[in-house]
N, C-alpha and C positions, 0 to 999 in steps of 0.2 A: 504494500500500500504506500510504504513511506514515497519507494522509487517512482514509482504514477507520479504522485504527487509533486515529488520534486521535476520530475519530467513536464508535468502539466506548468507546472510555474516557471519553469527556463522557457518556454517555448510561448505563455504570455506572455513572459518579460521582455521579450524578444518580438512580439507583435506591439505589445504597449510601447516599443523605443521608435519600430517604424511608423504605426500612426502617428503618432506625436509628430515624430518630422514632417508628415503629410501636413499634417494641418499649420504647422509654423512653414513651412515651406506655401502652402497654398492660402492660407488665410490672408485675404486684402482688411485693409483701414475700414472699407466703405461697406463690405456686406458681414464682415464679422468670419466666427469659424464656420465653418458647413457642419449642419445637426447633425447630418449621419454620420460621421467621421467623429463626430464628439460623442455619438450614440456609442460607435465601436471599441473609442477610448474609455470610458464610463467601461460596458461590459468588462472590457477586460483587466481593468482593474479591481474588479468584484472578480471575477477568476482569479486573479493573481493573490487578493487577499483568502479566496477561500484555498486554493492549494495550498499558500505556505499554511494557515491556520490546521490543514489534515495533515500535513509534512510532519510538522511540530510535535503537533498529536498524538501521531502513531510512533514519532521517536521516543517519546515520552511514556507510551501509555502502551510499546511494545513489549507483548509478553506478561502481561499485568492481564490482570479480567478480576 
């Protein structure tokens, strides 16, 4: 579980770095960010928080019941 986990969240981390550059690279003065692209970002920082949070978890709470 831990390894998903850690795998899930390298591989957000790593989406959250390229949107982000989308939108500072694409975003003008005059119309703002684009929603969808800030939709994407948003998502995947809720992915990102929840994988590390089950990472954590099962390092922690491995082998325990």
């Amino acid at each position: 579980m831990q390894k998903i986990a850690t795998k899930v969240f390298v591989w957000a981390s790593i989406s959250f770095a390229i949107i982000g550059m989308i939108m500072v690279l694409t975003t003008s003065e005059n119309t703002g960010p684009n929603p969808t692209m800030l939709r994407f970002l948003f998502a995947s920082v809720i992915v990102i928080l929840t994988s590390f949070a089950l990472s954590v978890a099962s390092k922690y709470l491995n082998g325990k019941s």
